[in-house]
C-alpha positions in Angstrom: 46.8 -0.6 26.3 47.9 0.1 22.8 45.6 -1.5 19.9 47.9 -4.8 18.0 46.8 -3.9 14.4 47.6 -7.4 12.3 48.5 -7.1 8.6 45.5 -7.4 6.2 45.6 -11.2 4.3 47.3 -10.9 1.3 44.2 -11.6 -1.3 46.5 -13.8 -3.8 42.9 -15.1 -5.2 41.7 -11.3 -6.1 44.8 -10.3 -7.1 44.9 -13.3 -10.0 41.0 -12.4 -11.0 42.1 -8.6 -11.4 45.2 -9.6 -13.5 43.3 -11.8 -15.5 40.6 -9.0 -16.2 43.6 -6.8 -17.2 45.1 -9.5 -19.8 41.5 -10.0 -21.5 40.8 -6.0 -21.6 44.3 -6.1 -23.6 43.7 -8.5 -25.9 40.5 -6.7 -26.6 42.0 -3.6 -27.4 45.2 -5.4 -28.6 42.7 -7.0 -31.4 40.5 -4.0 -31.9 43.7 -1.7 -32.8 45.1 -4.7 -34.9 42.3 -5.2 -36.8 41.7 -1.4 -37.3 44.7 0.5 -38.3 46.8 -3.3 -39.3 50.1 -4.4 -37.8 52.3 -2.1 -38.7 50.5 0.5 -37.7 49.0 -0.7 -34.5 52.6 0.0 -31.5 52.7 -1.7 -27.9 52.4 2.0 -26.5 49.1 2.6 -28.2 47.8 -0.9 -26.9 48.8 -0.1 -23.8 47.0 3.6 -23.1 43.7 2.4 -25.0 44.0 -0.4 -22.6 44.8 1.3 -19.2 47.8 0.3 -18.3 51.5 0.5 -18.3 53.9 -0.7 -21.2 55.9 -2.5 -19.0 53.0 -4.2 -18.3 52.0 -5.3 -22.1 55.5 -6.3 -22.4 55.8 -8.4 -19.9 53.0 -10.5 -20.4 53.6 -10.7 -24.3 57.1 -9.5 -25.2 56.0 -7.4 -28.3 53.4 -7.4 -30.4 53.9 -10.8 -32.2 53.3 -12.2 -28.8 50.1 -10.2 -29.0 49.3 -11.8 -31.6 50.2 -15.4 -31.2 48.0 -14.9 -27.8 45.0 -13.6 -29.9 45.3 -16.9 -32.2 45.6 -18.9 -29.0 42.4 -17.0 -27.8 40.4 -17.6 -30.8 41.1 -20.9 -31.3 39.2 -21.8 -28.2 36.0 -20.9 -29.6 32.7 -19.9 -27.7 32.3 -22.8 -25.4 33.5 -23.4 -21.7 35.3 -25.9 -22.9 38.5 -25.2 -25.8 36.8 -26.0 -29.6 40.4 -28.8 -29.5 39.2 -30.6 -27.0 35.0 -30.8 -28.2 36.4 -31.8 -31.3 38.3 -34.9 -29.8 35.8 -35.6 -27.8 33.0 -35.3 -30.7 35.1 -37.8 -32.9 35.4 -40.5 -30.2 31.8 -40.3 -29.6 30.6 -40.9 -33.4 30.5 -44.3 -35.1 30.3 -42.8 -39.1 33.3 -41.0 -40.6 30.4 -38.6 -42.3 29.6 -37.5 -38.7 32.9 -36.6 -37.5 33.3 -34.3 -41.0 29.8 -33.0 -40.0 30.9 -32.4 -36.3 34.2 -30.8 -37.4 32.6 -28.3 -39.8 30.4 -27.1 -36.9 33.4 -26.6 -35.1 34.9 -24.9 -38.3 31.8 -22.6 -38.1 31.9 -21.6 -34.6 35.9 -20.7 -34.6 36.8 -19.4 -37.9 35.1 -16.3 -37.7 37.1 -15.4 -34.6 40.5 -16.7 -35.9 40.5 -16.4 -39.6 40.9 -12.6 -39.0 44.0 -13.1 -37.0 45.6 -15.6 -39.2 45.0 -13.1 -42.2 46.6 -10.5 -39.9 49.4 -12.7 -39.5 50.1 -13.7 -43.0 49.6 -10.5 -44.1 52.3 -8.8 -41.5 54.7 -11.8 -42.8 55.7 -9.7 -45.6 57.0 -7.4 -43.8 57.9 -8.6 -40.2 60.8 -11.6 -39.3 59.0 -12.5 -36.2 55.1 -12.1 -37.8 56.7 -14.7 -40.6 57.8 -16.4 -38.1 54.9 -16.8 -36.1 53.2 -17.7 -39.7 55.6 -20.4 -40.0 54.7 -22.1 -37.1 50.8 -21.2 -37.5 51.0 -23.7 -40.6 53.0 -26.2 -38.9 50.8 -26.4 -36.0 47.5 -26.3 -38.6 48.7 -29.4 -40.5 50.3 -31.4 -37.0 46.1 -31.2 -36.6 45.1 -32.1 -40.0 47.3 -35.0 -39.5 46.0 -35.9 -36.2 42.5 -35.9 -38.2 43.3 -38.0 -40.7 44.9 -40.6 -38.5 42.0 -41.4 -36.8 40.0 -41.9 -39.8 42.9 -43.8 -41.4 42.5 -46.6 -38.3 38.9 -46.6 -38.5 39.3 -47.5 -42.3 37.5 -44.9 -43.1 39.3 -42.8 -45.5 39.2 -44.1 -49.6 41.3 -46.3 -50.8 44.7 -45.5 -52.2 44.4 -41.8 -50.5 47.2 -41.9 -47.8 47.6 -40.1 -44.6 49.2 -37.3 -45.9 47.2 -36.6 -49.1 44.0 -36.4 -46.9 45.7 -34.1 -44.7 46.4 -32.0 -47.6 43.3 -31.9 -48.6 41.9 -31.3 -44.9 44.4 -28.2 -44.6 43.2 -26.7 -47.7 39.6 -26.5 -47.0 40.3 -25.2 -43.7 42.2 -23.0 -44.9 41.7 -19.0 -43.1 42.3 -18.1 -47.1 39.5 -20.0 -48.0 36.7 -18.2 -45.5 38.2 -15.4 -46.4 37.3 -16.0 -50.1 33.6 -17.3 -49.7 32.5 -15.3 -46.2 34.3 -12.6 -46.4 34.8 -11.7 -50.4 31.9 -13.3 -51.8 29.4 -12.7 -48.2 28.1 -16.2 -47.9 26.5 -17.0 -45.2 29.1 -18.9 -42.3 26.4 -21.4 -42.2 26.2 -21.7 -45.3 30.0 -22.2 -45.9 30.2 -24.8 -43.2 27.9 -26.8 -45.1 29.9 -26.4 -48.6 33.1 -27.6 -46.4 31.3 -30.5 -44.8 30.1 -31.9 -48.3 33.9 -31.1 -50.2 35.9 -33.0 -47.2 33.4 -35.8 -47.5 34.1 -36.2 -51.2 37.9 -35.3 -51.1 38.2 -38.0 -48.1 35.4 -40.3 -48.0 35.3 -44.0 -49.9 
C-alpha cells in the first residue's frame, strides 16, 4: 500500500519572523550606506546587494529610497524602549502633577531619541536641496514635528500651566525650536557636548521660554 504523503503546514508565523528580519537588515544597511556616502550617492541597488536581497524586494517594501528614508525616521523615532518614545511620553505627562516634570520627562525622551533621528532628519533636509520627493518628505517631517509641539503645549495650556500672555502657538514655537535636529546638531555634534549634558540645557531653556 502506497505511502499518502500530506503537504507540510504552511508556517505563515516563520515566514512573517524571517520577513521581518529581512526589513530590519535593510534598514540597517539602508542607514549605514546613507549615512556614509549621503543620498545622492547612496542607489536602491547598492542597498539591496549589501543587504542580501533582491531589488524588487527593497522596492516593494519602500518604493525608492525616500521611502527608505521616511521608514528610518519612523524607526528612530521609537527610541530604545519596548514601547514607541510617543507613547512613554504621553503616558509620562499624564502621570506628573508639575509642568517642570513633564519638561524634565520630555528632555529625557529628547535624549534617548535624538541621537538616533537627528542624523536622519539632517539627511533629509540636506537631500531637500536637491530631491522633490526628499523636500517633500522634509515638508511633512516639519509638519508632523510641530502637529506634536502643539499637542505639547495644549496640555500644558489646560493645566494652566504655561505663562501668561504666551498662547498656544507661541509656546509651540518655542518647543519646535529647541527640539530642533538643527539644534543637536549645533551643541552635540559641532561643539561635542555631552547628550546629557544638552538634555539638561533644553530642559532649563523650555522651562524659561514656557514656564510662569
Amino acid at each position: 500500500m502506497t505511502e499518502v504523503k500530506t503537504p507540510r503546514a504552511y508556517n505563515s508565523a516563520g515566514r512573517r519572523e524571517s520577513a521581518a528580519r529581512a526589513r530590519e537588515r535593510i534598514l540597517v544597511t539602508a542607514e549605514e550606506l546613507f549615512l556614509s556616502l549621503g543620498y545622492a550617492q547612496t542607489t536602491v541597488a547598492a542597498i539591496a546587494r549589501a543587504s542580501g536581497v533582491s531589488v524588487e524586494t527593497v522596492y516593494k517594501a519602500w518604493g525608492n529610497k525616500t521611502g527608505i528614508l521616511a521608514a528610518l525616521r519612523i524607526r528612530a523615532l521609537a527610541g530604545g524602549g519596548e514601547v514607541a518614545a510617543e507613547e512613554r511620553s504621553d503616558a509620562m505627562r499624564e502621570a506628573t502633577t508639575t509642568a517642570g516634570e513633564v519638561i524634565d520627562g520630555w528632555a529625557r525622551l529628547q535624549v534617548e531619541v535624538m541621537p538616533r533621528v537627528a542624523p536622519i532628519l539632517l539627511l533629509v533636509r540636506d537631500a531637500a536641496a536637491t530631491s522633490p520627493e526628499a523636500q517633500r518628505l522634509d515638508d511633512e517631517v516639519s509638519a508632523d514635528r510641530m502637529t506634536r509641539m502643539l499637542h505639547h503645549s495644549e496640555f500644558l495650556s489646560h493645566r494652566g500651566q504655561l505663562r501668561a500672555g504666551l498662547t498656544v502657538q507661541r509656546a509651540a514655537d518655542v518647543m519646535f525650536a529647541y527640539t530642533a535636529p538643527e539644534f543637536y546638531e549645533i551643541l552635540v555634534l559641532g561643539q561635542r557636548w555631552d547628550p546629557n549634558e544638552y538634555g539638561a540645557f533644553i530642559a532649563r531653556a523650555l522651562k524659561a521660554g514656557l514656564l510662569p
